[in-house]
N, C-alpha and C positions, 0 to 999 in steps of 0.2 A: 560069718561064723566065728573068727575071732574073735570081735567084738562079744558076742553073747560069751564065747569060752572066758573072755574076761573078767565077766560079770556072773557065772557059775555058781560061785560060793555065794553069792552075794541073794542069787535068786533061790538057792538053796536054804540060807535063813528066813526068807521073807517066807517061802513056802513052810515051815516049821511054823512059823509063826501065825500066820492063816488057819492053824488046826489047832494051834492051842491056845490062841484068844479069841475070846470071843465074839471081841469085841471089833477082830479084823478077821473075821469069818467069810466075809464076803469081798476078801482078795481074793479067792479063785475065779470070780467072777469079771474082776476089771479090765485085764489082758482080753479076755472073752471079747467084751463088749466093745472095748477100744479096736479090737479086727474088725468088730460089726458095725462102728463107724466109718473105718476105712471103705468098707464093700459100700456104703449105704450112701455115702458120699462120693464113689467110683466116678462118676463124669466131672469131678473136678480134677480127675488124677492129670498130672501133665502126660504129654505125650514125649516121645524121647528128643522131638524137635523141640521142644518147646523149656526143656530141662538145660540147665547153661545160666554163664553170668558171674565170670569172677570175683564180684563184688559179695555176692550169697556166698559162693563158696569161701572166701575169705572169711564172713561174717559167722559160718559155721565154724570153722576153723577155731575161730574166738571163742564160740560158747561152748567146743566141745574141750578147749583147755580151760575154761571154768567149770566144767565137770571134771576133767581131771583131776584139778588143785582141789575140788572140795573130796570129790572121794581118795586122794592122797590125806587128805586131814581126817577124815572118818578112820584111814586106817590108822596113823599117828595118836590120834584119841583112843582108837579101838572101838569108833561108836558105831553100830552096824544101821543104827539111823542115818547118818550122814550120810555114809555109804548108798543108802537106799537110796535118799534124794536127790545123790547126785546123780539117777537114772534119766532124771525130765529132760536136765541141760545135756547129757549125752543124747539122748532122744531128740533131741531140737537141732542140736549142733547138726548130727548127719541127717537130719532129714533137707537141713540147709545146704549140705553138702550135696548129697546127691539130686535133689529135687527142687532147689533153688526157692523162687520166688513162688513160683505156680505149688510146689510140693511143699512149701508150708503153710497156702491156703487150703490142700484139700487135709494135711494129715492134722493140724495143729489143735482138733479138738481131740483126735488119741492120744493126742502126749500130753494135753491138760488132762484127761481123765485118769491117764495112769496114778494122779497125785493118789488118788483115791486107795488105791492099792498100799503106801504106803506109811509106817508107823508114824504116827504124830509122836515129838519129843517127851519127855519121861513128866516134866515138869507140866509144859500144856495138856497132857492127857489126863494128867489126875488131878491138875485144876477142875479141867471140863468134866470129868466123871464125879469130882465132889460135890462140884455144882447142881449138877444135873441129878445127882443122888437126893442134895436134899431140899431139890426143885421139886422132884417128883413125890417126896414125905409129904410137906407142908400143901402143895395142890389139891394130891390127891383125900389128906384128911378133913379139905374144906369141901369136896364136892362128896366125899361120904357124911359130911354134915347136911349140904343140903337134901339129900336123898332120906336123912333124918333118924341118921344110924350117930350114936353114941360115940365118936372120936376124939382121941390127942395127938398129937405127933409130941412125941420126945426122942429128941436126937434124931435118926433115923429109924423109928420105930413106931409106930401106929397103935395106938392103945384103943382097944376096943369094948365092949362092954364083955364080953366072955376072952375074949383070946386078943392075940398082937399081933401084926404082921411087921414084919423086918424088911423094908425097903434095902435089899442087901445090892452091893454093888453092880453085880452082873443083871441087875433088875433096874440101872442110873437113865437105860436108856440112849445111850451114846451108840451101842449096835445100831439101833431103831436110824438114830438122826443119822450115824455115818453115810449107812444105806438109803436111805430117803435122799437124802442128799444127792448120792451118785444118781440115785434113778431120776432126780429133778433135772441134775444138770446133764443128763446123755436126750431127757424128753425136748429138753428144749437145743439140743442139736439136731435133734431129730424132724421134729414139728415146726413147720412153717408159720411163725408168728413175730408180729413187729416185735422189736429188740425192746420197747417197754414193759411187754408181756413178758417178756422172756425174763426181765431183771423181776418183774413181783414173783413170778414163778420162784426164781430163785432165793427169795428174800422171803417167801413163804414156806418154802420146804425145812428151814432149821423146825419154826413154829407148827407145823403138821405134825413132825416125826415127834417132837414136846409132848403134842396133844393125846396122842396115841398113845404115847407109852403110859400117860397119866388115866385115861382109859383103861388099859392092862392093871394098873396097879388098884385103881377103883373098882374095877370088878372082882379081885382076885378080896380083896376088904367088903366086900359087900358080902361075896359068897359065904366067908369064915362068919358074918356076924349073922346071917340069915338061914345057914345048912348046919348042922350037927354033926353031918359026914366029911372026915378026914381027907379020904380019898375024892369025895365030889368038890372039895374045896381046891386041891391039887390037882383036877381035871381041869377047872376051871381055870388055873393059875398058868399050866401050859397052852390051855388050849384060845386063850387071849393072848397070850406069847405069840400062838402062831396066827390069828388073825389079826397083828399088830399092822403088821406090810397091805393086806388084801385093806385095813379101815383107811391105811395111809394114801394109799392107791386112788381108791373110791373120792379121797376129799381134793387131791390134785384133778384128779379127774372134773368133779363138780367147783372147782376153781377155773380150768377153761373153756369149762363150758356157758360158766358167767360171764367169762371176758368175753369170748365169742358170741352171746349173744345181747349182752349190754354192751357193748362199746363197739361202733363202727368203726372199721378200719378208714383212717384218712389217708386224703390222696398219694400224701409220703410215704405212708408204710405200703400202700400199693406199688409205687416206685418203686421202694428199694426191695419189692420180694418180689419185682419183674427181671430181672437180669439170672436170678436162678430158677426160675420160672423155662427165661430163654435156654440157657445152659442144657437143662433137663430134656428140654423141646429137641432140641439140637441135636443133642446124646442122643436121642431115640428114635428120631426119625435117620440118622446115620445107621 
């Protein structure tokens, strides 16, 4: 309880910030879902025999004064980013603390997930959002070319044969990828798959959450150059917004469903996903 009272204010900004970007909208959800791996992972939890080892506790000891020093420099800066990040290595430090060796095989993908939760730097975020801004102009005015609609992109603006559409910032798509992202990297803690699988999963979900958004912005341009109606063009614009997640969904989906059925598992990857296999066995026949 101290510990969280320490960090108060701290969770106090993040939650401010959760509601009025948009773009970390879906931090209310990562704490969530980092519990849901803890439960979900339960038969890795150590038992209280099996928690010990002064060499961990020592080794947490370490990491939880490198979260010290960096959020002592977040407040010295006054940067409430720093501050934030140094949550992981406070989160790692005690979990080495009280849970050793065994307690940082079962918690250690909550405390990578919580990254998710927190602010990327002022500089990398408006890199990735400029980028991504006018990734999504120039994409999407070649594939409303091929559909054989009248486009330019200039600057970030989409010149049409009647109207223009404004690839405006909160439309970059960086919400889409954030989230895509979290939800790739919790699936594949989740899901029983060799560790190969697991890396293109991963290495595919920036390029999923891309594709979608460029979908969203292609239809919301097709609509304006094909309807007359103001309001059906703005139906259309949110309501691709909101099936961005369910199309993103659908293509992770139909991505392991190809591995799973084109690529046999070898005898390695059967190996190494027998000892959680036994674990599980173990746990539940107890």
């Amino acid at each position: 309880m101290a510990c969280l009272f320490s960090y108060w204010h701290v969770v106090e900004r993040l939650w401010k910030l959760w509601g009025s970007s948009p773009d970390m909208s879906h931090g209310y959800l990562v704490p969530v879902i980092a519990a849901g791996l803890l439960w979900i992972r339960r038969s890795r939890r150590p038992s209280a025999e099996e928690v010990g080892g002064w060499g961990w506790f020592a080794l947490g000891i370490v990491i939880l004064s490198l979260g010290g020093a960096l959020r002592l420099t977040g407040i010295l800066y006054r940067s409430t980013t720093i501050e934030a990040w140094s949550i992981l290595p406070f989160c790692l430090g005690l979990t080495l603390c009280c849970g050793g060796r065994k307690g940082l095989v079962w918690a250690w993908p909550s405390v990578v997930f919580l990254a998710f939760m927190l602010p990327l730097p002022n500089s990398v975020g408006g890199l990735l959002s400029a980028s991504l801004q006018r990734m999504a102009t120039i994409s999407s005015t070649y594939l409303l070319q091929l559909l054989g609609i009248p486009a330019i992109a200039q600057g970030n603006v989409i010149w049409l044969s009647q109207e223009t559409v404004g690839v405006a910032e909160a439309c970059n798509g960086l919400r889409m990828l954030t989230s895509f992202c979290a939800m790739a990297v919790a699936a594949c803690f989740i899901i029983e798959r060799p560790f190969w699988q697991n890396g293109i999963v991963l290495l595919s979900a920036p390029l999923i959450g891309v594709i979608a958004n460029l979908l969203r912005v292609t239809a919301t341009g097709a609509a304006y150059e094909w309807s007359d109606s103001e309001a059906f063009s703005t139906f259309i614009h949110d309501f691709a917004g909101w099936l961005m997640m369910p199309i993103g969904i659908a293509m992770l989906w139909g991505e392991l469903k190809i591995l799973q059925n084109v690529f046999l598992a070898s005898d390695d990857d059967l190996q190494s996903l027998t000892p959680y296999h036994s674990t599980n066995g173990a746990a539940a026949s107890g």
